[in-house]
Biopython code that builds the backbone (N, CA, C, O; Angstrom):
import numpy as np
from Bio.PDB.StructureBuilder import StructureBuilder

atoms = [
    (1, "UNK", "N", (89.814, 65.033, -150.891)),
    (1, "UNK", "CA", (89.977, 66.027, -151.944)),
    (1, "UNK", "C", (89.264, 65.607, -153.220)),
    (1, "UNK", "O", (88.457, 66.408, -153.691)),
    (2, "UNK", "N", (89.444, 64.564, -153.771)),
    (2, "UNK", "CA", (88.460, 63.643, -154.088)),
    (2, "UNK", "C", (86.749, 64.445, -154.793)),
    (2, "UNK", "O", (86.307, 64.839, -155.872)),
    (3, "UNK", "N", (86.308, 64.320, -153.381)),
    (3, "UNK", "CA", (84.783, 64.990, -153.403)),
    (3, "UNK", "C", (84.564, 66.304, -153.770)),
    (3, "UNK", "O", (83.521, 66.558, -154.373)),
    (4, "UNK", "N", (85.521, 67.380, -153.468)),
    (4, "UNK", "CA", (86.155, 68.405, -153.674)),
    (4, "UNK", "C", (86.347, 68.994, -155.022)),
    (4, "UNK", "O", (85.948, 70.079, -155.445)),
    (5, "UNK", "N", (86.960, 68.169, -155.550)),
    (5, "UNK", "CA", (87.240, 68.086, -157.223)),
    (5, "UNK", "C", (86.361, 68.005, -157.911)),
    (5, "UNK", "O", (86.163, 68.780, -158.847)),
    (6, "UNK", "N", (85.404, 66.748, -157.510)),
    (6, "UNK", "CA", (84.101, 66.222, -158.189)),
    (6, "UNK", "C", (82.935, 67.287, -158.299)),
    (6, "UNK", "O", (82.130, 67.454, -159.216)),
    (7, "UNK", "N", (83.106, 68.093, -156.858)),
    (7, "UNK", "CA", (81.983, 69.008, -156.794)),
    (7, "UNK", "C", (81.978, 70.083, -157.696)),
    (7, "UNK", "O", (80.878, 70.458, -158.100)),
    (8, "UNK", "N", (83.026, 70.674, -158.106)),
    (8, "UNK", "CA", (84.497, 71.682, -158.638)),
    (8, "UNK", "C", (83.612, 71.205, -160.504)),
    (8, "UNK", "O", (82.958, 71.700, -161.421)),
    (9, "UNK", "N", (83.955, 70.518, -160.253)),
    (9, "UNK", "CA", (84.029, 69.763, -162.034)),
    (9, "UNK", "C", (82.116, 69.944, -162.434)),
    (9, "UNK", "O", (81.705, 70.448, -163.479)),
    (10, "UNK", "N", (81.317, 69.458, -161.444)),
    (10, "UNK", "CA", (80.153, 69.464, -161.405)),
    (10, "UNK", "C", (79.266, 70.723, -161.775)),
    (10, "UNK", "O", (78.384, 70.886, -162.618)),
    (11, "UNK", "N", (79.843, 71.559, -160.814)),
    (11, "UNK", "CA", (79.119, 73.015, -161.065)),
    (11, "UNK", "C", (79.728, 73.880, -162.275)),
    (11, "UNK", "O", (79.230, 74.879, -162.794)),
    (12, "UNK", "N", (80.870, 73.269, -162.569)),
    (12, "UNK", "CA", (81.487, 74.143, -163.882)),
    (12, "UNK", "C", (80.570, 73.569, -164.926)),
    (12, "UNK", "O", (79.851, 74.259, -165.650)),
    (13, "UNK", "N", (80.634, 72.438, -164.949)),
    (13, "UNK", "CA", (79.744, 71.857, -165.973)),
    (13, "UNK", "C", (78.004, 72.636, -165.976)),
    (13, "UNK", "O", (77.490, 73.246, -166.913)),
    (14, "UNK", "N", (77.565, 72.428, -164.979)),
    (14, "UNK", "CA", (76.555, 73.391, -165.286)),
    (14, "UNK", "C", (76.021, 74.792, -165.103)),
    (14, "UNK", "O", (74.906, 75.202, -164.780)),
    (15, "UNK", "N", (77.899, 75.807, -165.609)),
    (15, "UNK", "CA", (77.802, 76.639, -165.790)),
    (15, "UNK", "C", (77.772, 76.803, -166.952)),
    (15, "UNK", "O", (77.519, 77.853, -167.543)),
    (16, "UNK", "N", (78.091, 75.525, -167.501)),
    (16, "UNK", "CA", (78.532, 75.648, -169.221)),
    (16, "UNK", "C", (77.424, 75.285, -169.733)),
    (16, "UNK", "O", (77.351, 75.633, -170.912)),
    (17, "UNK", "N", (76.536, 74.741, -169.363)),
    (17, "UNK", "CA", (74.823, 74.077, -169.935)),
    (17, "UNK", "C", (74.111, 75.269, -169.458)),
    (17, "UNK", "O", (73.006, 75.341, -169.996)),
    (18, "UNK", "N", (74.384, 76.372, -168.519)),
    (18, "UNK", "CA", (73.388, 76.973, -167.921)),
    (18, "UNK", "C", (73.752, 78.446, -167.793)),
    (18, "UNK", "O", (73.316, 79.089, -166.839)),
    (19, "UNK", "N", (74.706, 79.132, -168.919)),
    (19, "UNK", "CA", (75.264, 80.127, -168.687)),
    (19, "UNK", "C", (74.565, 81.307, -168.304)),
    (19, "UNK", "O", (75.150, 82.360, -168.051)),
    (20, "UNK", "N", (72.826, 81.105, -168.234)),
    (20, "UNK", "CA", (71.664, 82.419, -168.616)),
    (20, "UNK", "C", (71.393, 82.016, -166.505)),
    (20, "UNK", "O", (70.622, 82.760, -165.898)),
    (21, "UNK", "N", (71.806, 81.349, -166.058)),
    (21, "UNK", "CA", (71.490, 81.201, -164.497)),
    (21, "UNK", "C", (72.228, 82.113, -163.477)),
    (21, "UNK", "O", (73.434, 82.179, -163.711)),
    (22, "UNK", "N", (71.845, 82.768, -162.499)),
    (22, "UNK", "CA", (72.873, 83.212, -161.674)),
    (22, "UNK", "C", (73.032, 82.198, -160.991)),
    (22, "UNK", "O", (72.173, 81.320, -161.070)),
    (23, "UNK", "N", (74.194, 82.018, -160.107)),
    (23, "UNK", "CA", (74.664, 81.209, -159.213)),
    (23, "UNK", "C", (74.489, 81.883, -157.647)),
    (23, "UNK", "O", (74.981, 82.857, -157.077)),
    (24, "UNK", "N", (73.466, 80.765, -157.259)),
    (24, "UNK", "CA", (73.126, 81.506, -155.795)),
    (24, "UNK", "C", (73.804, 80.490, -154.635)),
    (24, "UNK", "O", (73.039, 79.604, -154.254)),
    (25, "UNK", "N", (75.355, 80.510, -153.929)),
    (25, "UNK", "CA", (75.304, 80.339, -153.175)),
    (25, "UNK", "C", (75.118, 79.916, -151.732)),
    (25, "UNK", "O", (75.307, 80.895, -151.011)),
    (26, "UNK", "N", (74.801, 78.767, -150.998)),
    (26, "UNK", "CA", (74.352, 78.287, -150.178)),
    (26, "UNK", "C", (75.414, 78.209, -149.153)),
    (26, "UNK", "O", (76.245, 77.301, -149.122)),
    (27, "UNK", "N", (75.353, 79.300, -148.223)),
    (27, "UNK", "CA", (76.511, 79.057, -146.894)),
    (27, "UNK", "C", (76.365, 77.485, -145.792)),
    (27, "UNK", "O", (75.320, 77.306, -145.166)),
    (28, "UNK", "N", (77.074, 76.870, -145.732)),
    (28, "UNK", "CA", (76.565, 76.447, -144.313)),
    (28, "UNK", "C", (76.294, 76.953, -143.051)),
    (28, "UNK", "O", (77.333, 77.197, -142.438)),
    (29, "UNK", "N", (75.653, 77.110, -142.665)),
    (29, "UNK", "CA", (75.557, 77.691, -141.001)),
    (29, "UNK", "C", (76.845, 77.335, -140.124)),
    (29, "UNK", "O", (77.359, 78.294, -139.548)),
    (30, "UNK", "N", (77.247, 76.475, -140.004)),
    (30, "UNK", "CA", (78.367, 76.045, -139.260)),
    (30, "UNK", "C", (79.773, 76.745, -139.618)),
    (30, "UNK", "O", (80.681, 76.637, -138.793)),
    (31, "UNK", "N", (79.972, 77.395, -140.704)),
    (31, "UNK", "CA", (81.109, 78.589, -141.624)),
    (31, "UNK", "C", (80.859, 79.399, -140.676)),
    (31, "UNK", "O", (81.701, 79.884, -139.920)),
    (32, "UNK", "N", (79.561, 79.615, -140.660)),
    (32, "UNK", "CA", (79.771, 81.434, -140.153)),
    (32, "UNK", "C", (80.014, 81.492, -138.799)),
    (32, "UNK", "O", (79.570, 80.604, -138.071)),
    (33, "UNK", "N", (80.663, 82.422, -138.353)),
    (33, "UNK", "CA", (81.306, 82.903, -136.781)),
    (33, "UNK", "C", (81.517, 84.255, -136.613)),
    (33, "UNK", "O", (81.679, 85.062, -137.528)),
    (34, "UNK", "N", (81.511, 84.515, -135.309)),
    (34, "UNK", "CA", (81.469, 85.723, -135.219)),
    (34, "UNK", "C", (83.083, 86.455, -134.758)),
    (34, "UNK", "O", (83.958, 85.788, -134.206)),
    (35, "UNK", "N", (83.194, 87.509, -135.013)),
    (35, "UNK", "CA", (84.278, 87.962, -134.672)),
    (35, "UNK", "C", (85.649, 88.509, -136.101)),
    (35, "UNK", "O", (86.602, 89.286, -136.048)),
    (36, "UNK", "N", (85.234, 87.867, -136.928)),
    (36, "UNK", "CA", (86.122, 87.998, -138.199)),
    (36, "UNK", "C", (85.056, 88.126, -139.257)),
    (36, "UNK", "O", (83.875, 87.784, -139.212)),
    (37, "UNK", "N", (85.699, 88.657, -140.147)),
    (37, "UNK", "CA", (84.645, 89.139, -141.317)),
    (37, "UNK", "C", (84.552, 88.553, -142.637)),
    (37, "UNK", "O", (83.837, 88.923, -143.568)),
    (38, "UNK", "N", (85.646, 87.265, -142.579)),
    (38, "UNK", "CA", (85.503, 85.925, -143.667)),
    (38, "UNK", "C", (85.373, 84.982, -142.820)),
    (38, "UNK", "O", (85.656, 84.798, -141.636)),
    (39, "UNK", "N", (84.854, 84.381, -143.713)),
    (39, "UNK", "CA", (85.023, 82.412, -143.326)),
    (39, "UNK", "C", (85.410, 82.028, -144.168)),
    (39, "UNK", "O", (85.317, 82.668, -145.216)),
    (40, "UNK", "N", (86.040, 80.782, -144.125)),
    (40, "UNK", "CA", (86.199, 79.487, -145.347)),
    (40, "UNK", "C", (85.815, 78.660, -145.510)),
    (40, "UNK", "O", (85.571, 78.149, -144.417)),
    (41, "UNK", "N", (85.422, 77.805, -146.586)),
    (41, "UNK", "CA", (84.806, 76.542, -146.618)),
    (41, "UNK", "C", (85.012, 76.530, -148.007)),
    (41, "UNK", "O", (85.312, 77.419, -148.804)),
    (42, "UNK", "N", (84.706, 74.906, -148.164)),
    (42, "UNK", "CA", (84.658, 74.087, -149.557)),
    (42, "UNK", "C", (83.560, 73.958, -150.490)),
    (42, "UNK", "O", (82.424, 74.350, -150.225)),
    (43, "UNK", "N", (83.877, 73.436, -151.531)),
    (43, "UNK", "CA", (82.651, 73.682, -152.603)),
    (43, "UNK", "C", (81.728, 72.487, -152.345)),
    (43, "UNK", "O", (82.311, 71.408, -152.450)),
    (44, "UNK", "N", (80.670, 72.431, -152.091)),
    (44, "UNK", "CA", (79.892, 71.669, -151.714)),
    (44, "UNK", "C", (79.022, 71.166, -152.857)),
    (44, "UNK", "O", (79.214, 72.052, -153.691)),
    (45, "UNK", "N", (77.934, 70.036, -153.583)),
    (45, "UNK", "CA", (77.305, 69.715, -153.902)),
    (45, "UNK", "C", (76.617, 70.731, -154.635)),
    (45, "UNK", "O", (76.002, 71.604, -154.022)),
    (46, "UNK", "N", (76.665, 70.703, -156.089)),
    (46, "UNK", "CA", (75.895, 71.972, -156.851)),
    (46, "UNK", "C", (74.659, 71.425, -157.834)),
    (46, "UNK", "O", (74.875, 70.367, -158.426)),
    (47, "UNK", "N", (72.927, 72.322, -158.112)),
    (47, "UNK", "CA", (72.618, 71.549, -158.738)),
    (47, "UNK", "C", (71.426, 72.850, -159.302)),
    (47, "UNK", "O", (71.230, 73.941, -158.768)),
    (48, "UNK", "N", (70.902, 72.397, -160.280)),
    (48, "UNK", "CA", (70.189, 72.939, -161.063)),
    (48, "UNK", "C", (68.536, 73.354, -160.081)),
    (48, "UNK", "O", (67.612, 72.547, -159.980)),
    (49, "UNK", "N", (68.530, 74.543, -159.567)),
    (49, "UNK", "CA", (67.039, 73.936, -158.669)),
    (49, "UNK", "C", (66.584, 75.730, -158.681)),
    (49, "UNK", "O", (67.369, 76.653, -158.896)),
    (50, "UNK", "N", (65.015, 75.852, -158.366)),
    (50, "UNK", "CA", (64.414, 77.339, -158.014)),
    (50, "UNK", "C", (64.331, 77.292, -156.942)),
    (50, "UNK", "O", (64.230, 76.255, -156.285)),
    (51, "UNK", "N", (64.366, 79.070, -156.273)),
    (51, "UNK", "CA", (63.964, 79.159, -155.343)),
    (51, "UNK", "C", (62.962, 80.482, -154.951)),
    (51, "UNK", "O", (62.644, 81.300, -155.814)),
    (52, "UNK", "N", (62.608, 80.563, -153.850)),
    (52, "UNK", "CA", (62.043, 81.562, -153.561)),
    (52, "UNK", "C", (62.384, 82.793, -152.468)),
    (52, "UNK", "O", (62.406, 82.243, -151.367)),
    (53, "UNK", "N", (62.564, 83.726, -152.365)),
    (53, "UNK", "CA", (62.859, 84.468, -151.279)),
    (53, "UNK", "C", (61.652, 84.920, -150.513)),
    (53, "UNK", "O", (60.941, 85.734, -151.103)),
    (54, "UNK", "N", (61.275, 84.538, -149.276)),
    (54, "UNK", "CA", (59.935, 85.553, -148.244)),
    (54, "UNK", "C", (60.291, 87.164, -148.458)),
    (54, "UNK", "O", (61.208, 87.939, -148.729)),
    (55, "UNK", "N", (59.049, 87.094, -148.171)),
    (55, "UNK", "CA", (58.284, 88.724, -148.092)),
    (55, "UNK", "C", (58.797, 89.170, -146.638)),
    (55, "UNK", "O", (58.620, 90.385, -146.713)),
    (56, "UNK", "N", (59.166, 89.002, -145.744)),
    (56, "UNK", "CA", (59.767, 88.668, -144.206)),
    (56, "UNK", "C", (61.323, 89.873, -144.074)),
    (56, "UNK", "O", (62.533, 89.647, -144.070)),
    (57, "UNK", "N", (60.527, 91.114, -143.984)),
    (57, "UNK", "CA", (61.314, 92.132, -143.881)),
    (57, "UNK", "C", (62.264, 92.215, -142.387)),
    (57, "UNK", "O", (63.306, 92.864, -142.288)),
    (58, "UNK", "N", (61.809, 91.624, -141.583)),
    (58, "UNK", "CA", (62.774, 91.162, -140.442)),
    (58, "UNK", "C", (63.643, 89.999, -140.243)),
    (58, "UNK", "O", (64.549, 89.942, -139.411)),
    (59, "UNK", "N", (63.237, 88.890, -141.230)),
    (59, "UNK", "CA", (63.514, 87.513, -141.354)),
    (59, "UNK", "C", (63.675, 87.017, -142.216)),
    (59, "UNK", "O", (63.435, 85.811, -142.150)),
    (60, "UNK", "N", (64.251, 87.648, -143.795)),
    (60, "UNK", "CA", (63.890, 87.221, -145.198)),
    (60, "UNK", "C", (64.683, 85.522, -144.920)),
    (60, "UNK", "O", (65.644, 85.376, -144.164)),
    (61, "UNK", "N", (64.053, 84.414, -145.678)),
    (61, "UNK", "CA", (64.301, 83.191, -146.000)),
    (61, "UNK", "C", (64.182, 83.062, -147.370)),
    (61, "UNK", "O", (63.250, 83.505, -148.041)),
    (62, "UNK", "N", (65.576, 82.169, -147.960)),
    (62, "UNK", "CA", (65.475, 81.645, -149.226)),
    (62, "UNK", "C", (64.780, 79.982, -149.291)),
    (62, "UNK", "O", (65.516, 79.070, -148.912)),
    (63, "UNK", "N", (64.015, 79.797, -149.553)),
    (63, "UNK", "CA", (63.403, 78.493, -149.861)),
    (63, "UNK", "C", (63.686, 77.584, -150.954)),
    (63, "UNK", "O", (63.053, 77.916, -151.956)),
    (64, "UNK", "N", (64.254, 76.776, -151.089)),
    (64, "UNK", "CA", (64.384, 76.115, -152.082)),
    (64, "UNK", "C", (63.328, 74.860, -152.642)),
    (64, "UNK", "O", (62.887, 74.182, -151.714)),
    (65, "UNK", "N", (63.020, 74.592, -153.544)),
    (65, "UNK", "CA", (62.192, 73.928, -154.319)),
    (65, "UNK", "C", (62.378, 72.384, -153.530)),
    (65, "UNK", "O", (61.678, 71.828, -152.683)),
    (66, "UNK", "N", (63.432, 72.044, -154.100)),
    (66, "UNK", "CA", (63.274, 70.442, -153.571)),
    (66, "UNK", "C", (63.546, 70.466, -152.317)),
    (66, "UNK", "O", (63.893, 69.328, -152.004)),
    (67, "UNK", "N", (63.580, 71.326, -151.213)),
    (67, "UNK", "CA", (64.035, 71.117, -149.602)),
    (67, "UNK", "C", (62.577, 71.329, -149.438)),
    (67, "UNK", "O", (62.342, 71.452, -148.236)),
    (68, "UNK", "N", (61.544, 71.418, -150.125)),
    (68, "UNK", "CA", (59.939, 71.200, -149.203)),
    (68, "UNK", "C", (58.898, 70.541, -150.032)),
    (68, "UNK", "O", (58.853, 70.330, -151.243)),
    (69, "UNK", "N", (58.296, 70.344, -149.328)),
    (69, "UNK", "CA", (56.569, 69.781, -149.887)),
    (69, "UNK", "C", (56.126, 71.335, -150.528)),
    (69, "UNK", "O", (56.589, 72.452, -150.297)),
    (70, "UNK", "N", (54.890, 70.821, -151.537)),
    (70, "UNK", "CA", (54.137, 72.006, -151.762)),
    (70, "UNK", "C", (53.759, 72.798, -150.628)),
    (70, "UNK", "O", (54.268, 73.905, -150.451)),
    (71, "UNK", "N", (52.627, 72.161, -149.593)),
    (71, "UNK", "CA", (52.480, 73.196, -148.514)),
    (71, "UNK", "C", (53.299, 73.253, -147.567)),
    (71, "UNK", "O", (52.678, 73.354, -146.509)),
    (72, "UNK", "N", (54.456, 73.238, -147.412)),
    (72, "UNK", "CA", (55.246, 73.829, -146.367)),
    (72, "UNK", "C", (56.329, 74.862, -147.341)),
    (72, "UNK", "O", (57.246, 75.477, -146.797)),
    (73, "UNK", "N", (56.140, 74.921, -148.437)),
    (73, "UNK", "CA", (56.539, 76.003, -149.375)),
    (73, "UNK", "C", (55.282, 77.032, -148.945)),
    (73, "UNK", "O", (55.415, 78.043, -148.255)),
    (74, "UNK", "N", (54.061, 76.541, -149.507)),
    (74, "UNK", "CA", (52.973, 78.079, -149.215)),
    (74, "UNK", "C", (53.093, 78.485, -147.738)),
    (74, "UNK", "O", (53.262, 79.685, -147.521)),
    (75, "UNK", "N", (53.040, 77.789, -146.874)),
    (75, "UNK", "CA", (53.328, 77.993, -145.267)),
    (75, "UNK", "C", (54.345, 79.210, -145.243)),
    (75, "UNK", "O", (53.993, 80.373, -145.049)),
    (76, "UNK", "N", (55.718, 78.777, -145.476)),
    (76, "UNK", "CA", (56.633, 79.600, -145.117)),
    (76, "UNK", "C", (56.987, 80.969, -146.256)),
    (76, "UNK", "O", (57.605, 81.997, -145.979)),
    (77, "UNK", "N", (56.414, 80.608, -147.499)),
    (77, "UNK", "CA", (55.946, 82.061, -148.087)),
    (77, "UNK", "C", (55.033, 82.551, -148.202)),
    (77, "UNK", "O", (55.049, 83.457, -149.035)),
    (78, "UNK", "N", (53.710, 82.290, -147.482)),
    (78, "UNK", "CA", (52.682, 83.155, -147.557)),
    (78, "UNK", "C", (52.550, 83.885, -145.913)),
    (78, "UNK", "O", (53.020, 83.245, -144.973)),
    (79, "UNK", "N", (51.978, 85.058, -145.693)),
    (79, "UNK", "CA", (51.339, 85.455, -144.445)),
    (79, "UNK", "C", (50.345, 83.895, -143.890)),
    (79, "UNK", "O", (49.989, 82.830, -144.396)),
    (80, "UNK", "N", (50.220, 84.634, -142.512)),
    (80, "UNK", "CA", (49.556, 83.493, -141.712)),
    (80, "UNK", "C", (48.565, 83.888, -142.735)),
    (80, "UNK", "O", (48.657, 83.409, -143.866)),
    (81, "UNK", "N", (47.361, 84.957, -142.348)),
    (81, "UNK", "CA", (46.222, 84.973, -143.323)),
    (81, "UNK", "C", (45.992, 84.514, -144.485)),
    (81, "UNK", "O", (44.825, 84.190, -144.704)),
    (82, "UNK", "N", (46.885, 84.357, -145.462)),
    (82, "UNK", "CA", (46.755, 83.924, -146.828)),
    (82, "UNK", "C", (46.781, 82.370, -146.815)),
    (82, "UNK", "O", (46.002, 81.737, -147.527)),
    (83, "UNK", "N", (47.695, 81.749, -145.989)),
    (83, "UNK", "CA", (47.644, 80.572, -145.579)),
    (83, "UNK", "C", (46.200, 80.021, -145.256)),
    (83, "UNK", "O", (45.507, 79.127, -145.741)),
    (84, "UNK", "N", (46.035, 80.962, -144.199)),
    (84, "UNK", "CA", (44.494, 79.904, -143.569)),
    (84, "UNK", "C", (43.372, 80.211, -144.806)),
    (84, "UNK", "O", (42.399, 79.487, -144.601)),
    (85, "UNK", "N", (43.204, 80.938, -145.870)),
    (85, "UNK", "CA", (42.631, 81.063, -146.310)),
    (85, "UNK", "C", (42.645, 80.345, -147.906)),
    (85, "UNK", "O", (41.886, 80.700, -148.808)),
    (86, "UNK", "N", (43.588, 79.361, -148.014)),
    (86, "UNK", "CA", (43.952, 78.511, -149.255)),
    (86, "UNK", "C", (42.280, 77.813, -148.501)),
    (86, "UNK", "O", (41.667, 77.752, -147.435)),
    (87, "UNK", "N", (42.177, 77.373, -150.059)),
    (87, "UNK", "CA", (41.101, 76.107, -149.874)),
    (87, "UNK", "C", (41.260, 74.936, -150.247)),
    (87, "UNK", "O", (41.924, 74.573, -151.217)),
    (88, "UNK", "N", (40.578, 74.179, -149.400)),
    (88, "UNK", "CA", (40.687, 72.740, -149.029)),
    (88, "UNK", "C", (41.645, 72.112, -150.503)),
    (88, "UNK", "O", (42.573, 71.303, -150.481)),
    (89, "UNK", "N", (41.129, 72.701, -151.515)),
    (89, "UNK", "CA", (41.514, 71.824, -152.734)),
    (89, "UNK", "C", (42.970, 71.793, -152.955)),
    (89, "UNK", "O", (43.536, 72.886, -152.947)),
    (90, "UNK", "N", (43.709, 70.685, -153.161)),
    (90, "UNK", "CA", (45.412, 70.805, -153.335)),
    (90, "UNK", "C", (45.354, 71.037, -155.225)),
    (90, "UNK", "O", (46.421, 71.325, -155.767)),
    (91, "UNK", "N", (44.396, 70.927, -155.887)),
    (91, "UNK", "CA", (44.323, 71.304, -157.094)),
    (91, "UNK", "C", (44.590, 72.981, -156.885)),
    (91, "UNK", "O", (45.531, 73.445, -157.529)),
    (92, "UNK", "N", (43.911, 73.789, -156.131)),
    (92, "UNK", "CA", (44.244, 74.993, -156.233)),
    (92, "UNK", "C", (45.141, 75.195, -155.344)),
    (92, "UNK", "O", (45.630, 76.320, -155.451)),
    (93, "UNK", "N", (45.713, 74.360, -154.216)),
    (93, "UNK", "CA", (47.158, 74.994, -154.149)),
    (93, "UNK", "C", (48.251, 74.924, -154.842)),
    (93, "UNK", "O", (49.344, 75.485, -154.770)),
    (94, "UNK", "N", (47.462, 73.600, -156.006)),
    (94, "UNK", "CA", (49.200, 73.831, -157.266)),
    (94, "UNK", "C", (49.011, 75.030, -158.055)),
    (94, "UNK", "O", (49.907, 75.630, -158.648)),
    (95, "UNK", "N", (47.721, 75.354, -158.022)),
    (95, "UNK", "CA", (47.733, 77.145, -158.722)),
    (95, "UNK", "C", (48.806, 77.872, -158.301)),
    (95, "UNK", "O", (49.839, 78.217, -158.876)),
    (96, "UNK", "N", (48.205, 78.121, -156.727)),
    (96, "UNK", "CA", (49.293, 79.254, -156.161)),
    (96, "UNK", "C", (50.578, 78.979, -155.838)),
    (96, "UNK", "O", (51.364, 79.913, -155.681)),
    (97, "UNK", "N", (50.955, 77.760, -155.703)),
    (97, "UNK", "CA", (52.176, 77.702, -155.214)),
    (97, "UNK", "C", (53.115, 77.209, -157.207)),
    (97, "UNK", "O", (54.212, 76.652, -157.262)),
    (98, "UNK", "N", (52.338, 77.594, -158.424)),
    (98, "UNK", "CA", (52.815, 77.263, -159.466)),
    (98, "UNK", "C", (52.963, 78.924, -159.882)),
    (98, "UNK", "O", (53.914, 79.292, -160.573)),
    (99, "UNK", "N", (51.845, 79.960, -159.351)),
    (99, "UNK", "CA", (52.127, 81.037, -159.346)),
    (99, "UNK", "C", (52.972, 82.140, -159.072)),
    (99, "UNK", "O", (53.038, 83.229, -159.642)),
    (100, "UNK", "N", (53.984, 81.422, -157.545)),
    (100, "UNK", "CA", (54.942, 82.164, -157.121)),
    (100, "UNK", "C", (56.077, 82.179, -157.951)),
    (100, "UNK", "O", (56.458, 81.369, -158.795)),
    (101, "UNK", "N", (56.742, 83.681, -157.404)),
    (101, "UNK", "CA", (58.178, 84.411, -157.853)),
    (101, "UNK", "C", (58.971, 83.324, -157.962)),
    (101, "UNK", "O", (59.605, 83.359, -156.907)),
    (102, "UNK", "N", (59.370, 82.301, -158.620)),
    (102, "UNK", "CA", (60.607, 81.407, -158.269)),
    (102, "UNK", "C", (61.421, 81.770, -159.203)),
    (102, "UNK", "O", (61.032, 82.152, -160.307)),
    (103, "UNK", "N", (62.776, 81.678, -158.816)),
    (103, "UNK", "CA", (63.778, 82.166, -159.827)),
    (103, "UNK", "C", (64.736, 80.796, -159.914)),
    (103, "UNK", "O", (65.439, 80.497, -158.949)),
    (104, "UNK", "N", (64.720, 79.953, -161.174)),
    (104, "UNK", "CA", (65.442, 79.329, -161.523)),
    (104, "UNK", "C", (67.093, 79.916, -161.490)),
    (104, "UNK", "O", (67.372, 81.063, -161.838)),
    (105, "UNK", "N", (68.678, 78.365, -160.746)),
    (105, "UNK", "CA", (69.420, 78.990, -160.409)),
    (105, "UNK", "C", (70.447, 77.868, -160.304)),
    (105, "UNK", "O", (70.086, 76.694, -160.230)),
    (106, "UNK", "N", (71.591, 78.196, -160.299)),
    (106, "UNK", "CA", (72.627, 77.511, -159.938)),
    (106, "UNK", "C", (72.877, 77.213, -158.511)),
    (106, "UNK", "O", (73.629, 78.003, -157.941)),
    (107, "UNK", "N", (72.398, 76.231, -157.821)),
    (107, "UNK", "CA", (72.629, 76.477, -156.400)),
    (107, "UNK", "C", (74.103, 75.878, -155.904)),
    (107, "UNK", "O", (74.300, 74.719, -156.269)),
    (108, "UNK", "N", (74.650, 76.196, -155.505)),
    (108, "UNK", "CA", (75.919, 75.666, -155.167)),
    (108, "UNK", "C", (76.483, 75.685, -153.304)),
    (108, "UNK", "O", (76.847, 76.682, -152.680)),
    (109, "UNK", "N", (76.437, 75.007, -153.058)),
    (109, "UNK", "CA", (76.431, 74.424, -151.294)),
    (109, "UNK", "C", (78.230, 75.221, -150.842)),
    (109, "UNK", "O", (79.154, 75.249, -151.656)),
    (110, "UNK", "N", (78.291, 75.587, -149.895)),
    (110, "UNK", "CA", (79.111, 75.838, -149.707)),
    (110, "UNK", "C", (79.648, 75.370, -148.332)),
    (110, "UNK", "O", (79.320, 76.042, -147.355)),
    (111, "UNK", "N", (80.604, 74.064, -148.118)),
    (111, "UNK", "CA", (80.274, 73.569, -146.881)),
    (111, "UNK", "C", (81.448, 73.599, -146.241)),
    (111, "UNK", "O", (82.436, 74.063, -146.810)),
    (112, "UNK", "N", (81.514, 73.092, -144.925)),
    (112, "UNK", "CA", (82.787, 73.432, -143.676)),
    (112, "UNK", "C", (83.759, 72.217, -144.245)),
    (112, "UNK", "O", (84.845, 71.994, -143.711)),
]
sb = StructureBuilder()
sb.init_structure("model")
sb.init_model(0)
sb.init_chain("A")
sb.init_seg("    ")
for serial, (resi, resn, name, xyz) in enumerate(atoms, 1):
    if name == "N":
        sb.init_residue(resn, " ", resi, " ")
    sb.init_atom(name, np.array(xyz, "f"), 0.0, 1.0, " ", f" {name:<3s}", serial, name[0])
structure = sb.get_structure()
């Protein structure tokens, strides 16, 4: 309970440094089940980070900033085409990948 508390105390705190952020949520996969229309789980690990949502109208993914490298961020938000067509230079992939939609956020883990 312990960790629980700590996590609790953590994200309040940077609701209070960060009141202009929405708070986005992070389910665990392992919560969700089928058959009932809640789950439960505990407050998990909360922290100041951006993210991105895909263009992926069958498959939308939220991406988060520190869960990737630069190019496996452009990978999984760009089309294949736009991808193969970055050039060689990682100077201009910090262009585009400094260019994308990211929305600074409260991320807060929500775990089993």
């Amino acid at each position: 309970m312990a960790e629980h508390s700590k996590n609790i105390k953590t994200l309040l705190e940077l609701i209070k440094e960060n009141p202009e952020l929405p708070i986005l949520p992070m389910v665990d996969s392992e919560i969700v089940g089928d058959g009932y229309g809640r789950w439960s789980g505990t407050w998990g690990a909360a922290r100041v980070d951006r993210y991105l949502t895909t263009n992926d109208d069958w498959e939308p993914q939220i991406i988060l900033e520190r869960d990737y490298e630069m190019l496996e961020v452009l990978e999984r938000y760009m089309t294949d085409d736009e991808f193969e067509r970055l050039p060689d230079d990682e100077t201009e992939w910090r262009k585009v990948y400094d260019s994308l939609p990211w929305t600074k956020a409260i991320i807060v883990n929500i775990d089993v």
